[in-house]
C-alpha positions as CSV (number, residue, x, y, z in Angstrom):
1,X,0.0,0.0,0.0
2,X,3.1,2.5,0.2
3,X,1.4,4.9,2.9
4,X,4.1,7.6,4.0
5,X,2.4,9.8,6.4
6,X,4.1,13.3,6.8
7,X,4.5,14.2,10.1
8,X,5.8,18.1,10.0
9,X,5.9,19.2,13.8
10,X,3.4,21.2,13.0
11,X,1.0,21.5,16.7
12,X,-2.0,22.0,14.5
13,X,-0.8,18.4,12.9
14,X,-4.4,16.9,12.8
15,X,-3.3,12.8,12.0
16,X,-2.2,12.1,14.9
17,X,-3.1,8.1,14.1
18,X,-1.8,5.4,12.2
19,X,-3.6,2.1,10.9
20,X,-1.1,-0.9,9.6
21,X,-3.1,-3.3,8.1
22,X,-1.6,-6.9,7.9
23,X,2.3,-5.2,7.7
24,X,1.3,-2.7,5.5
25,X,0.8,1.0,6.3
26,X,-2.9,1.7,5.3
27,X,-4.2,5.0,6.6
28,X,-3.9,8.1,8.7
29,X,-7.0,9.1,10.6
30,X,-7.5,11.9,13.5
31,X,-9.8,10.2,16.0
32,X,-9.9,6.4,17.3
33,X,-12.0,5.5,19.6
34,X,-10.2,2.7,21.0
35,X,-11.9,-1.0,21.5
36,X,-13.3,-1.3,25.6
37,X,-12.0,-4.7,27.1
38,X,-14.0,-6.3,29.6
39,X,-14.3,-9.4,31.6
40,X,-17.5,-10.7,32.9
41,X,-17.8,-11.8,36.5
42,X,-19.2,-15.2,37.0
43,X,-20.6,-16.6,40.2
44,X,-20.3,-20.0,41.7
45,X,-22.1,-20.8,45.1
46,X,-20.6,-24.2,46.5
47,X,-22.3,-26.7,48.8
48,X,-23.1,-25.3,52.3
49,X,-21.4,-21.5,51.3
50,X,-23.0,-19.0,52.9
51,X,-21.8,-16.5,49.4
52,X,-20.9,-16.4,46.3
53,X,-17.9,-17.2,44.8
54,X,-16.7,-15.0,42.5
55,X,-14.1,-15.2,39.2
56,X,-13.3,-14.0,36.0
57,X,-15.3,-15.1,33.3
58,X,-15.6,-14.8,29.6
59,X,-13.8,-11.9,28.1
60,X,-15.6,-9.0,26.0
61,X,-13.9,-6.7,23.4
62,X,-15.9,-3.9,21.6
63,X,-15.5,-2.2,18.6
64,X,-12.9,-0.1,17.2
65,X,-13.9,3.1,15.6
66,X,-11.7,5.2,13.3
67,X,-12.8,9.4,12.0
68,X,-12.0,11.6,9.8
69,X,-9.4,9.2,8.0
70,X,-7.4,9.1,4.5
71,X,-6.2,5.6,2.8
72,X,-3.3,4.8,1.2
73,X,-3.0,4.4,-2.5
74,X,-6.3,3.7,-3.5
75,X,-7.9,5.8,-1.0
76,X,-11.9,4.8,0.0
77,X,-11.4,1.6,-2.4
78,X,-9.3,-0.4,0.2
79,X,-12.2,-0.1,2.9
80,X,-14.5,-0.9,0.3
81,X,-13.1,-3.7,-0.7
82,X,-12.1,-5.3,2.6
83,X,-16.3,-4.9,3.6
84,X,-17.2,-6.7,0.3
85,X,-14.7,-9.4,0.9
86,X,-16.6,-10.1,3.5
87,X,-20.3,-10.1,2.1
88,X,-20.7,-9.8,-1.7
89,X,-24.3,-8.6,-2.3
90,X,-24.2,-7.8,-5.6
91,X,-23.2,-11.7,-6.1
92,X,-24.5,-13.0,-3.0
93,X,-21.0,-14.7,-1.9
94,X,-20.4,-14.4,1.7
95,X,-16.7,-14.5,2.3
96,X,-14.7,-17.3,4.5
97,X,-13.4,-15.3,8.0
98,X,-10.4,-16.9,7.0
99,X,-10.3,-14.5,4.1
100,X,-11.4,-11.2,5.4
101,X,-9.7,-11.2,9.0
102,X,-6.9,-8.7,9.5
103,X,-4.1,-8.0,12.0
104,X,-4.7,-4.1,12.6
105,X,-2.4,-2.1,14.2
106,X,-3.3,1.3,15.4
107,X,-0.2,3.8,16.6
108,X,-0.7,7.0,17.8
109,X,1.9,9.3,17.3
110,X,3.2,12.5,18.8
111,X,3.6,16.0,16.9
112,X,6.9,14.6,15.5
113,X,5.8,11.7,14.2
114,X,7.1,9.1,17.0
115,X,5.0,6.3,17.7
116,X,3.9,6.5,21.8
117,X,1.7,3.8,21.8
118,X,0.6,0.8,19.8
119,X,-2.9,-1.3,20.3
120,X,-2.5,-4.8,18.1
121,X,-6.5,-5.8,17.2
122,X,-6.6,-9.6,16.1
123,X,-9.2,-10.6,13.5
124,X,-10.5,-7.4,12.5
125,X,-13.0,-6.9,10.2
126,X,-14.7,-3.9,8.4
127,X,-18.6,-4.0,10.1
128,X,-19.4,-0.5,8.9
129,X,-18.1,2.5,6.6
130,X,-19.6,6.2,6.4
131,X,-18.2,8.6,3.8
132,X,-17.6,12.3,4.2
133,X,-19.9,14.2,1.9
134,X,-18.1,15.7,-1.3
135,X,-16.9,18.1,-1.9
136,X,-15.0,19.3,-4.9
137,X,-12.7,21.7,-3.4
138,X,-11.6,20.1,-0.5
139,X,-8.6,17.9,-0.5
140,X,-10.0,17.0,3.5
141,X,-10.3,13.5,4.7
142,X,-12.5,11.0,2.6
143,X,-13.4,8.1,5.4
144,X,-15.8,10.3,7.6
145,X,-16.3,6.8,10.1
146,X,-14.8,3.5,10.0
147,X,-15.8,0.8,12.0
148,X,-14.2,-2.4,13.1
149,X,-15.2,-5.2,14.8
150,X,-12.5,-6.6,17.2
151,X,-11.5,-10.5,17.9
152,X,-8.5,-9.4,20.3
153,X,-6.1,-6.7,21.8
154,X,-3.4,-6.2,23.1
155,X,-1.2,-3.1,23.9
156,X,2.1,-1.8,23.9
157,X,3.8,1.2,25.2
158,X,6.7,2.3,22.9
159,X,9.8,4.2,25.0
């Protein structure tokens, strides 16, 4: 995909996010809201307790959701054709989750362009796109909301 974000200094630099899809840098975007991670607590009363037991239980891991965001190379297409990977409705294929699950990382990244932080998602997949409306004289972002839906996370802090 070839994505070389330019990261100037600036402090009104507004990508301050960068996607890497399976390796390859696909997209900057200026707001993620990050996937929540949460476990369920599960009870367990034993013969002749007077409480509850408690422990951990199954774990739950929400959505990722990217704004305000410009793709590499061949810009809203990639998006596009990650979600009809997935389900084809214009030939009625459904895809194999073999086929359309993606490593995602997301990095933020400070005013010079250093990543601070990295969040790993584990079979990703596109669940919902929105487009910014058009407009011919702005060269503004084109992915007004992407949506992912998340199988795992885990997150690193880069020193």
């Amino acid at each position: 995909m070839g994505l070389k974000p330019k990261f100037p200094g600036h402090p009104r630099q507004g990508w301050q996010w960068t996607i890497t899809v399976d390796g390859f840098d696909a997209a900057v975007f200026q707001k993620v809201t990050l996937p929540e991670v949460s476990t369920e607590v599960d009870t367990f009363a034993s013969g002749g307790s007077i409480r509850d037991e408690k422990f951990a239980g199954r774990k739950t891991i929400g959505d990722c959701t990217l704004e305000k965001g410009m793709f590499a190379d061949n810009g809203d297409m990639a998006a596009w054709n990650w979600l009809t990977s997935e389900v084809n409705t214009a030939t009625g294929n459904q895809g194999l989750p073999a086929d359309y699950r993606r490593t995602v990382v997301v990095s933020h990244v400070d005013r010079m362009g250093r990543v601070t932080q990295k969040w790993t998602l584990y079979e990703c997949f596109v669940s919902q796109i929105s487009w910014s409306d058009g407009e011919g004289t702005s060269s503004e972002h084109m992915v007004e909301t992407l949506t992912l839906t998340v199988g795992d996370v885990l997150v690193t802090k880069v020193r």
